[in-house]
C-alpha positions as CSV (number, residue, x, y, z in Angstrom):
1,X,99.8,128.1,112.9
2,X,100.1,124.3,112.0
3,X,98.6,123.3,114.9
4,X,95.4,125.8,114.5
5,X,95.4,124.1,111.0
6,X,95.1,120.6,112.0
7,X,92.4,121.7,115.3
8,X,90.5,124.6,113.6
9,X,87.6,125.4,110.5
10,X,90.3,124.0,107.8
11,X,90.5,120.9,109.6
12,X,86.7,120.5,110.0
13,X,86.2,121.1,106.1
14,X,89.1,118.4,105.4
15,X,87.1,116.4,107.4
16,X,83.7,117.1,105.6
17,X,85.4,116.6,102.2
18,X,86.9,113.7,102.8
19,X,83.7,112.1,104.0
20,X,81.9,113.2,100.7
21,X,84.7,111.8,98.7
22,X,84.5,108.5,100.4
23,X,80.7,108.9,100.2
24,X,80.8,108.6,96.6
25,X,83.7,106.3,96.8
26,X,81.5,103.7,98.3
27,X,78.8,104.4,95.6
28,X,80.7,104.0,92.5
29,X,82.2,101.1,93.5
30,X,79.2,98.6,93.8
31,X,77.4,100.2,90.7
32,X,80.7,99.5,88.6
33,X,80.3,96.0,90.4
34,X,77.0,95.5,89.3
35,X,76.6,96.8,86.0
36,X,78.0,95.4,83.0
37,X,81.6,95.2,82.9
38,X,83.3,97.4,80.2
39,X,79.9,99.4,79.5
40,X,79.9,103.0,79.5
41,X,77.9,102.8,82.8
42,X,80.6,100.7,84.5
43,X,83.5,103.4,82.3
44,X,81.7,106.2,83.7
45,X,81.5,105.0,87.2
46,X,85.1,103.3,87.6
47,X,86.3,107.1,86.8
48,X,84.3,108.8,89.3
49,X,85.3,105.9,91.7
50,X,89.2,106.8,91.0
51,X,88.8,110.9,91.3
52,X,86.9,110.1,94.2
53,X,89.9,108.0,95.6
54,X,92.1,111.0,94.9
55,X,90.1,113.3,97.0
56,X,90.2,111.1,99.3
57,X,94.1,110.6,99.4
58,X,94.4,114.2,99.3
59,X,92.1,114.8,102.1
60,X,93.6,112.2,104.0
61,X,97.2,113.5,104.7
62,X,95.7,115.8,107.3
63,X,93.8,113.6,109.0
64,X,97.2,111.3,109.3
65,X,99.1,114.6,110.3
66,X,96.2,115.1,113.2
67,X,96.4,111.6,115.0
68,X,100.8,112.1,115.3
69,X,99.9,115.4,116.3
70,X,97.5,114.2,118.8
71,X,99.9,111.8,120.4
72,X,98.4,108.6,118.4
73,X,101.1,107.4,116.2
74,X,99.5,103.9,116.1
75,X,96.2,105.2,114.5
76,X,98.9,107.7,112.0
77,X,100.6,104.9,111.5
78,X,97.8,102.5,110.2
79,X,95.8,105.5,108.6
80,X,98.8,106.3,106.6
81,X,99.6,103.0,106.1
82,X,96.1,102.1,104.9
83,X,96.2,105.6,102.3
84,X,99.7,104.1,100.8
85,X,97.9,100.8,99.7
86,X,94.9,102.6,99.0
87,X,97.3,104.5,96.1
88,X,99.3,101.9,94.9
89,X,96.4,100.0,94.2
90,X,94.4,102.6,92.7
91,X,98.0,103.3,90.2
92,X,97.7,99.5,90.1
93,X,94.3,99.6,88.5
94,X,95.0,102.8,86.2
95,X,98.1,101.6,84.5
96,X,96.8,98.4,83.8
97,X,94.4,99.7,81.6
98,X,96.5,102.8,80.2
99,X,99.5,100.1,79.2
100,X,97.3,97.0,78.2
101,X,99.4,97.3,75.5
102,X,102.8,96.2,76.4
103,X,103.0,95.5,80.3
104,X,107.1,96.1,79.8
105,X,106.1,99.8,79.5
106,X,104.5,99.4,82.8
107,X,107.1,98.1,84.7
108,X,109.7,100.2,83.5
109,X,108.4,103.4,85.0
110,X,109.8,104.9,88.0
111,X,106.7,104.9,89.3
112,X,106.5,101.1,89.7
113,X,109.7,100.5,91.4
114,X,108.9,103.5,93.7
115,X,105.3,101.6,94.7
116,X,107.1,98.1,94.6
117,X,110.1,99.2,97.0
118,X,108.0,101.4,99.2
119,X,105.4,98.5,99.7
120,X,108.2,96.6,100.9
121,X,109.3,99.1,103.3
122,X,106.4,100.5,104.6
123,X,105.3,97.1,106.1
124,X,108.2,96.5,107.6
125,X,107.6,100.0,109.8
126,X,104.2,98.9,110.2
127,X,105.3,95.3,111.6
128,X,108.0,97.3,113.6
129,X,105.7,99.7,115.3
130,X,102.8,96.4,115.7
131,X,105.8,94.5,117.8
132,X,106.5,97.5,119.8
133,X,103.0,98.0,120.7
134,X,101.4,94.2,120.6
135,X,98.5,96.1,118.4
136,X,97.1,92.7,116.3
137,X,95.4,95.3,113.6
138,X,98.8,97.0,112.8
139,X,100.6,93.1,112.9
140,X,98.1,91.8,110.6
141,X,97.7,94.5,108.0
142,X,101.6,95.0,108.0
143,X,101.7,91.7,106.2
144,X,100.0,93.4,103.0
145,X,103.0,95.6,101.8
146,X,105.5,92.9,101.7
147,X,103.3,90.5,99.6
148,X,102.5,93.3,97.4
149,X,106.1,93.7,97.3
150,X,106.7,90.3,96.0
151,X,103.4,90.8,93.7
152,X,104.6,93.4,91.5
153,X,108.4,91.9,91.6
154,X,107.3,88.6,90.3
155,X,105.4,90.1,87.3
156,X,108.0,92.3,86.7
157,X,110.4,89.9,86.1
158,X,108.1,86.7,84.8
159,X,105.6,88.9,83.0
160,X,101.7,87.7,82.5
161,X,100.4,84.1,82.6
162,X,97.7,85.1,79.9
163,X,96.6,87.7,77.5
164,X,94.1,89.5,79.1
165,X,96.6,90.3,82.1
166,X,95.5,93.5,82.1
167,X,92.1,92.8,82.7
168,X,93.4,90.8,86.1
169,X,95.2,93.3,87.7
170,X,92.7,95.9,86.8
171,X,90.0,94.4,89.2
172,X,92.4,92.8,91.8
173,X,93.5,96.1,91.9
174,X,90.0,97.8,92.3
175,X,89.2,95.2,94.7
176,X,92.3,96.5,96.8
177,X,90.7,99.9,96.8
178,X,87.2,99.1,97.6
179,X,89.4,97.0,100.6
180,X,91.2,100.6,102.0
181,X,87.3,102.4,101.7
182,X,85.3,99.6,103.0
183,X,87.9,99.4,105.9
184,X,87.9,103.7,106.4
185,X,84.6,103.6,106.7
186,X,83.6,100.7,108.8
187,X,86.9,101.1,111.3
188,X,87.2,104.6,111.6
189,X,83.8,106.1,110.2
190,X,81.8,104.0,112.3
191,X,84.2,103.6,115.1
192,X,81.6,104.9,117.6
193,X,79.1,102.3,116.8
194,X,81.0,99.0,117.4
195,X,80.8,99.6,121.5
196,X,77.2,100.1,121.1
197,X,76.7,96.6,119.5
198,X,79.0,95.0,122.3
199,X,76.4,96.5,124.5
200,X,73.3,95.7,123.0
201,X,74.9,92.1,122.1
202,X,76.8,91.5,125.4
203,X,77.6,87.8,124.4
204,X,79.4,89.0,121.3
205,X,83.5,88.3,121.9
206,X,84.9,91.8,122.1
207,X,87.8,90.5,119.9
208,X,85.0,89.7,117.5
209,X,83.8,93.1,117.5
210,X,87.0,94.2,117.3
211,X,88.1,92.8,114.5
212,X,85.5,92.4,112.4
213,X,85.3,96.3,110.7
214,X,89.3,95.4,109.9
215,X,88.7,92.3,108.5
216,X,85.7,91.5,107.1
217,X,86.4,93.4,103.7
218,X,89.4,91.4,103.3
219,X,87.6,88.4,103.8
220,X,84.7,89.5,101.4
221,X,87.4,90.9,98.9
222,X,89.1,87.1,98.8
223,X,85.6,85.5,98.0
224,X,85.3,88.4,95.3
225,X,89.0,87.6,93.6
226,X,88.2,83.7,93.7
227,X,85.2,84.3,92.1
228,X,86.1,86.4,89.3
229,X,89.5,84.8,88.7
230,X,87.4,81.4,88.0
231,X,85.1,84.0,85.8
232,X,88.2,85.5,83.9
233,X,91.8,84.4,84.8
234,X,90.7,81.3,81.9
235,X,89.6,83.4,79.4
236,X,92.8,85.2,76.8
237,X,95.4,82.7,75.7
238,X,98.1,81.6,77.7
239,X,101.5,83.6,77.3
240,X,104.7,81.8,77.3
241,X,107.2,83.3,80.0
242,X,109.5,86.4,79.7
């Protein structure tokens, strides 16, 4: 029965949903880009981009479940892997606003420790596996749970730099998600088009090619943080340390 589950009709539908989730995923994150920050058209569309990352965590687990199944624990792995940051940073970006208040009330939840310690953990399995296997994707992307580790542990224990702290970590964090889609779609959604390109543009290094639909979201998500840190980590006052 599992295994007609994760090869049959409810499979294919997964599979269809979880494509129109990240359809609109992709959508709502560059009009909340380009609109007016903290408008009711950026409001409107950051909450449709975050129910749209839900359906897309949801639908998600069985497409994890189908690559172990298949006998592919290194595409599991990094899909799982990749759905874990996905969350934390989409929790990330939703409790920053809900507790702008007080970030103490933030970090005391269970919830924060869970995503702090779990960050932590789940890159050292990724690591792990990347060694075992000498897969460079799985090496480099392990790297991203333990920093988010340290992350959350410094604020926890400093607290903010500045006032508007919550404004910070509410689009670092969105940045983080808009990473995890931008990388689904162009890694695995377009996974069949990369070979075609190595073929039309034989002179292309196939590490290049490789690579690039990993790690060219990263790279244009670091531009995007240095830009709108210069943009807003000045503005709010400065807060002494806890």
């Amino acid at each position: 029965m599992f295994s007609s589950l994760l090869h049959g009709l409810p499979y294919q539908i997964d599979v269809w949903l979880h494509v129109a989730a990240g359809s609109i995923a992709l959508a709502t994150f560059w009009t909340a880009a380009a609109v007016r920050k903290g408008g009711q058209l950026h409001r409107n569309a950051g909450k449709l981009f975050m129910l749209a990352m839900c359906g897309i965590l949801a639908t998600g687990v069985m497409l994890v479940l189908r690559r172990f199944a298949d006998g592919n624990p290194i595409a599991g792995t990094y899909l799982g892997y990749l759905f874990f940051i996905t969350g934390q940073a989409c929790w990330l970006a939703w409790r920053a606003v809900q507790d702008k208040a007080d970030w103490r009330v933030m970090v005391a939840r269970p919830a924060w420790r869970m995503w702090m310690w779990s960050s932590l953990l789940a890159g050292i399995a990724t690591f792990a596996l990347g060694m075992q296997t000498g897969n460079p994707v799985l090496l480099g992307f392990s790297l991203i749970g333990p920093a988010l580790f340290v992350r959350m542990w410094r604020f926890a224990r400093r607290g903010p730099t500045r006032s508007n702290w919550h404004v910070i970590l509410h689009y670092q964090s969105i940045l983080g998600a808009g990473i995890a889609a931008h990388v689904a779609f162009l890694g695995v959604g377009m996974a069949h088009v990369w070979p075609l390109l190595a073929k039309v543009w034989p002179s292309l290094p196939p590490a290049l090619i490789y690579a690039f639909p990993w790690y060219a979201p990263i790279a244009m998500a670091v531009v995007a943080v240095f830009v709108l840190n210069r943009r807003h980590g000045s503005k709010g006052r400065t807060l002494a340390r806890a």
